[in-house]
N, C-alpha and C positions, 0 to 999 in steps of 0.2 A: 143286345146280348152283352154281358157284363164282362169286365176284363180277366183275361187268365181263365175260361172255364171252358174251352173246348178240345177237346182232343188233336180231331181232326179238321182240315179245309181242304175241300175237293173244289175246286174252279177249273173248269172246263168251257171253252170258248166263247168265254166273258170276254177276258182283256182285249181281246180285238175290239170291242166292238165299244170301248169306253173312252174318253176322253183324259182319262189321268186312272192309266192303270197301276201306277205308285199308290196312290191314295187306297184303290181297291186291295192293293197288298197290303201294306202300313194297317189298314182296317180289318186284315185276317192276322196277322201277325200280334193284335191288339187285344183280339178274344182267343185265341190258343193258350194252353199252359204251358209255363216252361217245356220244351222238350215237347210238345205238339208239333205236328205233322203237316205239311202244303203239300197239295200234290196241285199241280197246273197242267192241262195240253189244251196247247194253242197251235195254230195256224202260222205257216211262213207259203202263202201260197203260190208264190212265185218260184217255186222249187217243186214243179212240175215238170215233170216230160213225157213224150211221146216218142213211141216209135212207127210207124216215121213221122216225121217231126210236121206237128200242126202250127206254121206261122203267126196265121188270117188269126186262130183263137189264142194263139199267146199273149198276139197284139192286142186285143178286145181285151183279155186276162188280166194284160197289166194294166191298162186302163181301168178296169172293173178296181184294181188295188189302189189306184193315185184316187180315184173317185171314195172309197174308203177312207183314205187316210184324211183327204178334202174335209169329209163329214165329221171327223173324228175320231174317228177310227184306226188301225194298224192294222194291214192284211200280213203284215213281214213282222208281226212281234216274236211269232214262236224261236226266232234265233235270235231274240234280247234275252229270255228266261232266266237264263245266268244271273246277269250283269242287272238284271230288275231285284230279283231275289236278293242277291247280294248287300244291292243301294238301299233294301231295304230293312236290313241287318237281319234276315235268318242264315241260320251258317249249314254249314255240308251239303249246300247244293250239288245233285244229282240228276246228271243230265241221260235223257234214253230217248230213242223215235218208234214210235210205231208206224211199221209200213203201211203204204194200200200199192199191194201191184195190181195190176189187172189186166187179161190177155183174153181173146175168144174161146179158150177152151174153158175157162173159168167163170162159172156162172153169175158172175160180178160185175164183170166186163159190159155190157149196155146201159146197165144202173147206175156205173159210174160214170160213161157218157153223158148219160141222160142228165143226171145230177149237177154238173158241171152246166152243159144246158141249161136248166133249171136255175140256176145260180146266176146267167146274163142276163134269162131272159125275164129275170128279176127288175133288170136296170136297164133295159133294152134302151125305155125312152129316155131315161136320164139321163144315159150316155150321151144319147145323139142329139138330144136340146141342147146341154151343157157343152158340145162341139167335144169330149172325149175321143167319140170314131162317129164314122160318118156311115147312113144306112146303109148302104155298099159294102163297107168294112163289117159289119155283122152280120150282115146276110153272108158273106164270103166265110164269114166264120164257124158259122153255122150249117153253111155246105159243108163246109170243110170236116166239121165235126160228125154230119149225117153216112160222109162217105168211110169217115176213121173206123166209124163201126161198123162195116159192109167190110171192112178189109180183115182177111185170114189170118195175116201176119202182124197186125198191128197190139201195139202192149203199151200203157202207160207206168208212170211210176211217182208215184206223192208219200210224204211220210207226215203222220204231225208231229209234232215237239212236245216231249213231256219234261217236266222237270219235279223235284222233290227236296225240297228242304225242313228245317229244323227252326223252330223259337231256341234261341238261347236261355 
C-alpha cells in the first residue's frame, strides 16, 4: 500500500499478539493521509473480575498471560495504547473502554464462561509441560469456573481498550 493514501486503520486484537507492535503502528501511520484515522481495541486481560471471586482461574489467567508475553505476545497492551500511539507520533489520542458485564439473568452470562474456558483450554498442555500450573491447578480451575456458572449471584466484569488517533 503506497504512502499517504488511506483514510482510515481499524486494528483490532492484532497488537497482542505481535512481537513489535510499534513497527505494526509506524506501518499504519505510513499509509494514512495526513489527518487519517487509527482506531485500535486491544486486550489488558488481567483486568478481569468476578463476583465472587475465582482464585484457582485468575491463577491459571495470569499464567495463560506470562505464557503470552513468553511467545511474544502482550496480554496487558490495551493499557499501553496511549503511550504506543504517542511513540509513535499520531497526535490526539483518544482513549474509551467498552465494557463486557455479565450476570445469570443476562443471556451472555455462560458464553462468556464458556469462552474464557475455551481460551485455557487452548493452552491446557502448554501450560502444564512448560511447568506454568500444574494439572491440579487447572483442573481446580476449571471446577471452579463450572460451579461460577451454577451460582445465582455470581457477575463478572472485563472491558477492552479502545483508543483513536490522528496522522499529523
Amino acid at each position: 500500500v503506497a504512502d499517504n493514501s488511506i483514510d482510515i486503520v481499524y486494528c483490532r486484537y492484532i497488537l497482542e499478539h505481535v512481537d513489535r507492535p510499534l513497527q505494526v503502528l509506524a506501518e499504519a501511520k505510513r499509509v494514512l493521509k495526513p489527518g487519517g484515522k487509527i482506531f485500535v481495541q486491544e486486550n489488558a486481560i488481567l483486568l478481569l473480575e468476578f463476583y465472587p471471586d475465582c482464585p484457582c482461574f485468575k491463577t491459571v489467567w495470569k499464567k495463560f498471560a506470562e505464557y503470552q508475553s513468553g511467545i511474544g505476545g502482550d496480554a496487558m497492551i490495551g493499557i499501553r495504547l496511549y503511550e504506543m500511539l504517542k511513540h509513535t507520533g499520531f497526535v490526539s489520542p483518544e482513549l474509551s473502554i467498552a465494557p463486557e458485564i455479565h450476570y445469570q439473568e443476562k443471556g451472555t452470562f455462560i458464553p462468556w464462561i464458556d469462552n474464557l474456558i475455551g481460551n485455557i483450554m487452548g493452552v491446557r498442555d502448554v501450560l502444564i509441560h512448560n511447568g506454568y500450573v500444574t494439572a491440579q491447578q487447572f483442573n481446580e480451575a476449571l471446577e471452579e469456573l463450572d460451579n461460577f456458572k451454577g451460582n445465582e449471584y455470581a457477575s463478572t466484569y472485563f472491558y477492552w481498550n479502545r483508543a483513536m488517533a490522528l496522522k499529523p
